[in-house]
Each structure stands twice: as structure tokens, then as C-alpha cells.
C-alpha positions as a Markdown table, in Angstrom:
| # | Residue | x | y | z |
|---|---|---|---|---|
| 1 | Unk | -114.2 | -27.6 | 25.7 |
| 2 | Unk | -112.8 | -24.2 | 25.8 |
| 3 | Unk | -112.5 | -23.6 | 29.2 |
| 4 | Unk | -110.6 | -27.3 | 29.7 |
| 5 | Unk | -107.9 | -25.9 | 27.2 |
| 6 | Unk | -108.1 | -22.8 | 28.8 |
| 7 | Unk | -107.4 | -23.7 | 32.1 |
| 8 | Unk | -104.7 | -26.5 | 31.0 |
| 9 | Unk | -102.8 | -23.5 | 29.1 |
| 10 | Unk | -102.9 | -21.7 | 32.1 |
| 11 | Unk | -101.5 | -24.8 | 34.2 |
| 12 | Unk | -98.8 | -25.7 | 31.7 |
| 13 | Unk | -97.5 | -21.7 | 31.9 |
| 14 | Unk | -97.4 | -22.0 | 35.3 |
| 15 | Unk | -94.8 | -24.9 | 34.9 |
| 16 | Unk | -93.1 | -23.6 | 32.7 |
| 17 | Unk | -92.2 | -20.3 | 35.1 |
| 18 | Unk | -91.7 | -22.2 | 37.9 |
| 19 | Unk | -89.2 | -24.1 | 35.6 |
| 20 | Unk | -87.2 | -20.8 | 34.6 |
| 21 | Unk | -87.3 | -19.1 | 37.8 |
| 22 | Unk | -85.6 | -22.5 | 39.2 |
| 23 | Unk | -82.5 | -21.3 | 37.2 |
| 24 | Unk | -82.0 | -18.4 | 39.1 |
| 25 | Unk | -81.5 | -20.3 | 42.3 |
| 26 | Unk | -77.8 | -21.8 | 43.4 |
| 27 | Unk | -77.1 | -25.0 | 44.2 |
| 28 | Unk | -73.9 | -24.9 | 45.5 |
| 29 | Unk | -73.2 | -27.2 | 48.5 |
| 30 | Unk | -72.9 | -25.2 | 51.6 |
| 31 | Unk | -69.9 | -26.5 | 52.3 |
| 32 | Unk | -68.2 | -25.3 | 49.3 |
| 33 | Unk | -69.2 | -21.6 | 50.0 |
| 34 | Unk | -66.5 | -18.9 | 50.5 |
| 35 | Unk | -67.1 | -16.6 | 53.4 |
| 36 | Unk | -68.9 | -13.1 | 52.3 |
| 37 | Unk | -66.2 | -11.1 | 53.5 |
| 38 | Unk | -64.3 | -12.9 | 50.7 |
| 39 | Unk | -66.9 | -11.4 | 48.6 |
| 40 | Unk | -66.9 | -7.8 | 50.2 |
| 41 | Unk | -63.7 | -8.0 | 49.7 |
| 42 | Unk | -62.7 | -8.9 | 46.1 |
| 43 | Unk | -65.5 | -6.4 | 45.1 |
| 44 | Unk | -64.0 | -3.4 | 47.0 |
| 45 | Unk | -60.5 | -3.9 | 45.6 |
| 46 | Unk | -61.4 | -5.1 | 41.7 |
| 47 | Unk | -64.4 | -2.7 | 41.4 |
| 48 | Unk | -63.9 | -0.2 | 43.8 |
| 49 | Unk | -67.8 | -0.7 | 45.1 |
| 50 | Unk | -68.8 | -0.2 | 48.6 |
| 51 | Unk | -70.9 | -2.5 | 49.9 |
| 52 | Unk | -74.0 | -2.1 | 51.9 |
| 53 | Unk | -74.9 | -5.6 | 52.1 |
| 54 | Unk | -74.5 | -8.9 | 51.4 |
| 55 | Unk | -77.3 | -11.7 | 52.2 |
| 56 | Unk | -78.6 | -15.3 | 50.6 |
| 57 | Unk | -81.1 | -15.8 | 48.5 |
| 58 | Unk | -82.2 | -18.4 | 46.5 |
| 59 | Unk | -79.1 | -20.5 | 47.6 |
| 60 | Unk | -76.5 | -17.3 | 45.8 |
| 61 | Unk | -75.0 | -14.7 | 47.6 |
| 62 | Unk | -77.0 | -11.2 | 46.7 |
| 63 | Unk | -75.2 | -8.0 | 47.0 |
| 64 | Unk | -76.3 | -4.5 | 46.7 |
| 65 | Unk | -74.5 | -1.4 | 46.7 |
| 66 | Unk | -72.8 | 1.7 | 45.4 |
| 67 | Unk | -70.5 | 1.8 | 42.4 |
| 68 | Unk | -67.5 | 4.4 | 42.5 |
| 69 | Unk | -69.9 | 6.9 | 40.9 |
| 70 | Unk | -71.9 | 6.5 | 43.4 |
| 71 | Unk | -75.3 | 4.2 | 41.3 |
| 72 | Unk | -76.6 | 1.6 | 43.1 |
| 73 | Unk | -76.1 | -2.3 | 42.4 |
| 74 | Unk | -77.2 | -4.8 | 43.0 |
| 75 | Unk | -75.9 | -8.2 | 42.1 |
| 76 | Unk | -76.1 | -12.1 | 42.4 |
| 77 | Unk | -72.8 | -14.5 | 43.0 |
| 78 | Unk | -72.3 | -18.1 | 43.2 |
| 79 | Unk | -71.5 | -18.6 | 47.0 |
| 80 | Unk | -68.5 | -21.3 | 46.3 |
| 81 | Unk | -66.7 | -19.9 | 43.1 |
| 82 | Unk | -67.8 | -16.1 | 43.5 |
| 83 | Unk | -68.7 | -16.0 | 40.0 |
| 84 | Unk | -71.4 | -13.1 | 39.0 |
| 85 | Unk | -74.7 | -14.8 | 37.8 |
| 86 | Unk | -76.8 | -11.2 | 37.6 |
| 87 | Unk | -75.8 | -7.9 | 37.9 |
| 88 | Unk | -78.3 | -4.6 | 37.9 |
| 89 | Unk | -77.4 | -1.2 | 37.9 |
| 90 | Unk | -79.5 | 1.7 | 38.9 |
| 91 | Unk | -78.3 | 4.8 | 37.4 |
| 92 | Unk | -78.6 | 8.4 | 38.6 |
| 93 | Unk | -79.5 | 10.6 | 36.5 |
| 94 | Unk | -76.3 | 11.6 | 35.8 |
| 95 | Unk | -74.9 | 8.5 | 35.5 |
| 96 | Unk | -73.7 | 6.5 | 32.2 |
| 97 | Unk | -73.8 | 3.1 | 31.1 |
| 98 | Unk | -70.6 | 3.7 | 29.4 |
| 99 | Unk | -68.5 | 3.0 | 31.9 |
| 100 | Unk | -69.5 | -0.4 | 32.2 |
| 101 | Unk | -69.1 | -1.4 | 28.9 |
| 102 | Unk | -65.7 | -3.4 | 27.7 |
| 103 | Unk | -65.3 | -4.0 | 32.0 |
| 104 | Unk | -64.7 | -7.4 | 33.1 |
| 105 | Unk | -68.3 | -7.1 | 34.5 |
| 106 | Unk | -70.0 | -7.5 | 30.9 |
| 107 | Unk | -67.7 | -10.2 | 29.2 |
């Protein structure tokens, strides 16, 4: 009896993550997406970041990076309206969150 409702607990939260990792994948139609240039581009000039690379994913565009300071990003975008869905930052060690905070990145 235990090991039944064991094992069914373990089936259901194996659903269940399959269910929320779902979310992180786009669905725009292919033929809606803006070229990554586009992308490369409106990040350079709004956010001064250089851009090391920009690939797909999950159906999203996935960027990574350096910031003007020089931390690396890395960041998801909607492939048709170029809207940012994630955005990580790896600080050096010199390197402050505090710069990001009131940007148009966190609102």
C-alpha cells in the first residue's frame, strides 16, 4: 500500500514539472519572429550590452553576454515581440546589483 502511494506521488511530481517547465518554452509562430540582429541590436543601443550570442531555445531567443560593467548575462526573449521573459546576471566580484534596480529591465 505504501509503495503504490509512493510511487504514484512520485508520478504525479513528475507531471507537475513537466507542467511548469512547459512555461518556459515560446510559442510564437515562426513566422512572426523578428530577425536576431533586431535583437542584437535594440540591446546594444538601449542597454549598452555586447553580445556574444544569440541562439533558440525552447522556441525563445536566448542571449548571453556582457553588460557595460563588464558581468555576464544571460537572457531569454520572445522571438516575435522581443519582450524579455528571464534575465540572469552573473556578477563579478566587483559588481553591484544596484545598478539594475529602478532600470527598465526589472519593471
Amino acid at each position: 500500500m505504501k509503495s503504490g502511494f509512493i510511487a504514484h506521488a512520485a508520478l504525479l511530481s513528475l507531471l507537475l514539472s513537466g507542467f511548469a517547465m512547459a512555461d518556459d518554452d515560446c510559442s510564437d509562430p515562426v513566422s512572426d519572429w523578428q530577425p536576431r540582429e533586431t535583437l542584437r541590436q535594440q540591446v546594444e543601443r538601449q542597454y549598452g550590452w555586447s553580445v556574444q550570442r544569440i541562439k533558440v531555445d525552447d522556441g525563445c531567443y536566448e542571449l548571453k553576454g556582457l553588460d557595460r560593467k563588464g558581468n555576464a548575462i544571460e537572457a531569454s526573449y520572445s522571438p516575435a515581440s522581443l519582450r524579455l521573459r528571464m534575465l540572469e546576471i552573473h556578477f563579478r566580484d566587483d559588481g553591484d546589483a544596484r545598478d539594475y534596480l529602478g532600470s527598465p529591465l526589472t519593471e
